[in-house]
C-alpha positions as CSV (number, residue, x, y, z in Angstrom):
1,X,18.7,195.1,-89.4
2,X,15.6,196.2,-87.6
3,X,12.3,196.1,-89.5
4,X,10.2,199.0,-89.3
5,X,6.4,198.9,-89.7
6,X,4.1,201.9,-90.3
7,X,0.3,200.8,-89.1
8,X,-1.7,203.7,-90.5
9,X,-5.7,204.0,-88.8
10,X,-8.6,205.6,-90.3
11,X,-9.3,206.9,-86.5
12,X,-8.3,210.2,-85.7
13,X,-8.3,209.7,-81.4
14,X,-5.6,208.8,-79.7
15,X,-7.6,205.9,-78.2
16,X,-8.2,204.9,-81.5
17,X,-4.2,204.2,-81.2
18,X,-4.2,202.6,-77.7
19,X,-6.5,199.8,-78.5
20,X,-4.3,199.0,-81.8
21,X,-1.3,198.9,-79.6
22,X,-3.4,196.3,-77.3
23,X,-4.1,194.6,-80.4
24,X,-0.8,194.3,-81.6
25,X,0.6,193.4,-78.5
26,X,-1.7,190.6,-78.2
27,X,-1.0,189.1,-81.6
28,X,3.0,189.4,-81.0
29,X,2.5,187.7,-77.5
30,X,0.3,185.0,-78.6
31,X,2.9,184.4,-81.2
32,X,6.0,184.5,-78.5
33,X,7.7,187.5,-78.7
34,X,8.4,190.0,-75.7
35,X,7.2,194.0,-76.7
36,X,8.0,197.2,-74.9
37,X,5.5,200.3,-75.8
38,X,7.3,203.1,-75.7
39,X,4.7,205.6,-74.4
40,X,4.6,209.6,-74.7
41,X,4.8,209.9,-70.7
42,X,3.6,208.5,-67.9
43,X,0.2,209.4,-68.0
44,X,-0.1,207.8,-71.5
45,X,1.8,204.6,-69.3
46,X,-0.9,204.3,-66.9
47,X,-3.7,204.7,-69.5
48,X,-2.4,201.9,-71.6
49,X,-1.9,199.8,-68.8
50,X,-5.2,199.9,-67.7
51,X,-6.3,199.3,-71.0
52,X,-4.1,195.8,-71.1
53,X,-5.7,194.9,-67.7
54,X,-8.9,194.8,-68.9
55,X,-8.2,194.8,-73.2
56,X,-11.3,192.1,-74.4
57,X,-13.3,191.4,-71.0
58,X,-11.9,188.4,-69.8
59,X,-8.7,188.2,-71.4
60,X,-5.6,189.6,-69.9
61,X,-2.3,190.7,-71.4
62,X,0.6,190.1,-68.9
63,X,2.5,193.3,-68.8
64,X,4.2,195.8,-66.8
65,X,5.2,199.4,-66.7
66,X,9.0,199.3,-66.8
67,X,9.6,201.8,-64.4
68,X,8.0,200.0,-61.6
69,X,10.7,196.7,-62.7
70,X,9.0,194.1,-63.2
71,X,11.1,191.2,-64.3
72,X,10.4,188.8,-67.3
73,X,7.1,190.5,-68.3
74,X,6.5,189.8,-72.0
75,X,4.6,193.9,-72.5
76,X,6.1,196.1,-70.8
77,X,5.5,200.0,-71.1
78,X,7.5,203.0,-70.6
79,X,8.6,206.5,-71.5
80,X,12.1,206.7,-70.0
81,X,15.0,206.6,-72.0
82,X,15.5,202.7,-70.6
83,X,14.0,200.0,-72.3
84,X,15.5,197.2,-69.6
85,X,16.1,194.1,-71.6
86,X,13.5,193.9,-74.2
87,X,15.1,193.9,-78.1
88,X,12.1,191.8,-80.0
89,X,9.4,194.5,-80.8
90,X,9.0,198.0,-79.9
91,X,5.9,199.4,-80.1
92,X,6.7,203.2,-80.5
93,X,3.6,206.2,-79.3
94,X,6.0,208.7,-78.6
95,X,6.1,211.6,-80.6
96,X,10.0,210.7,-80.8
97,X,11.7,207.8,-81.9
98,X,13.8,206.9,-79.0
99,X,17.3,206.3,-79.2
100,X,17.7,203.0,-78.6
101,X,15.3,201.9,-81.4
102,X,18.3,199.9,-83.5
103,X,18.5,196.9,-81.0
104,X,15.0,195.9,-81.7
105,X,14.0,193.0,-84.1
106,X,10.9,195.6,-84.8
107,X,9.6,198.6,-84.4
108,X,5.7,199.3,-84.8
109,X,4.9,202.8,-85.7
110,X,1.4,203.5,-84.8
111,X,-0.2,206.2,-86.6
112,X,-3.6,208.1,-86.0
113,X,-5.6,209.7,-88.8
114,X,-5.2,213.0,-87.0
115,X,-3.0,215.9,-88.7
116,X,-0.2,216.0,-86.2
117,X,0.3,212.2,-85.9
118,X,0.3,211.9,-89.7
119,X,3.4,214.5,-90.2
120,X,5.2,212.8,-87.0
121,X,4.8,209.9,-89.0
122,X,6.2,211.8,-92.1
123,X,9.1,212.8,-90.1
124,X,10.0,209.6,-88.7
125,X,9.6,207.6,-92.4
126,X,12.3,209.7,-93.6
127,X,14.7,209.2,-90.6
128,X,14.4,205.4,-90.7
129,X,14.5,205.6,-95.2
130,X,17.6,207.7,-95.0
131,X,19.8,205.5,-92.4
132,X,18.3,202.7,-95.1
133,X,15.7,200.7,-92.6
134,X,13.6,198.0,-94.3
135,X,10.3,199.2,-94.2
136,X,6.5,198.4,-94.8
137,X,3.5,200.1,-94.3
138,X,0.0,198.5,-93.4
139,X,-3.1,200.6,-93.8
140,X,-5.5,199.4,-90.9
141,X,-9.6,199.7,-91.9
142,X,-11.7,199.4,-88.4
């Protein structure tokens, strides 16, 4: 059954969530596993992607926004309703959770400190602890 993980941020700015996301994605990549960030649209796409190109100077996170196909890319990012062929971790930004959620290993729930972010988070905590999801919640300081 698919783990879900609330990461909750004392920031309130939605950059404050993008360079988590980087963060996370790094750590799960480093570690072997493939992630698709599921983005709001695909402005927030192309933001995060330039973000990855250039997340910590010198370092670059292999990725690729799904919609352009890129094949065997361990990040990939999109806001479609297609996740191609990932199932390890989702990373989710959308304000929805998307349908296809259940094939993952894990889903990442990245939550701001800002007031509509926190009761999207509310809303989505009681979908996934009503269908019975395994969940845990991790408060992130800095």
């Amino acid at each position: 059954m698919t783990r879900i993980d609330f990461y909750l941020l004392t920031g309130e700015q939605e950059q404050d969530a993008f360079l988590f996301t980087c963060r996370l994605a790094e750590k799960a990549y480093q570690l072997g596993h493939r992630v698709f960030i599921h983005t709001q649209d695909e402005t927030q796409s192309k933001v995060l992607d330039e973000l990855l190109w250039g997340y910590k100077g010198e370092r670059f996170l292999p990725h690729g926004l799904l919609e352009q196909q890129h094949n065997n890319t361990p990040i990939e990012l999109g806001h479609t309703e297609d996740a191609g062929d990932h199932h390890d971790l989702l990373i989710n930004l959308s304000d929805r959770i998307p349908d296809y959620f259940g094939r993952f290993s894990r889903v990442a729930e990245i939550v701001s400190n800002h007031a509509d972010a926190k009761q999207k988070s509310r809303d989505n905590f009681r979908f996934y602890k009503q269908r019975g999801y395994p969940m845990h919640t991790h408060s992130i300081r800095g």
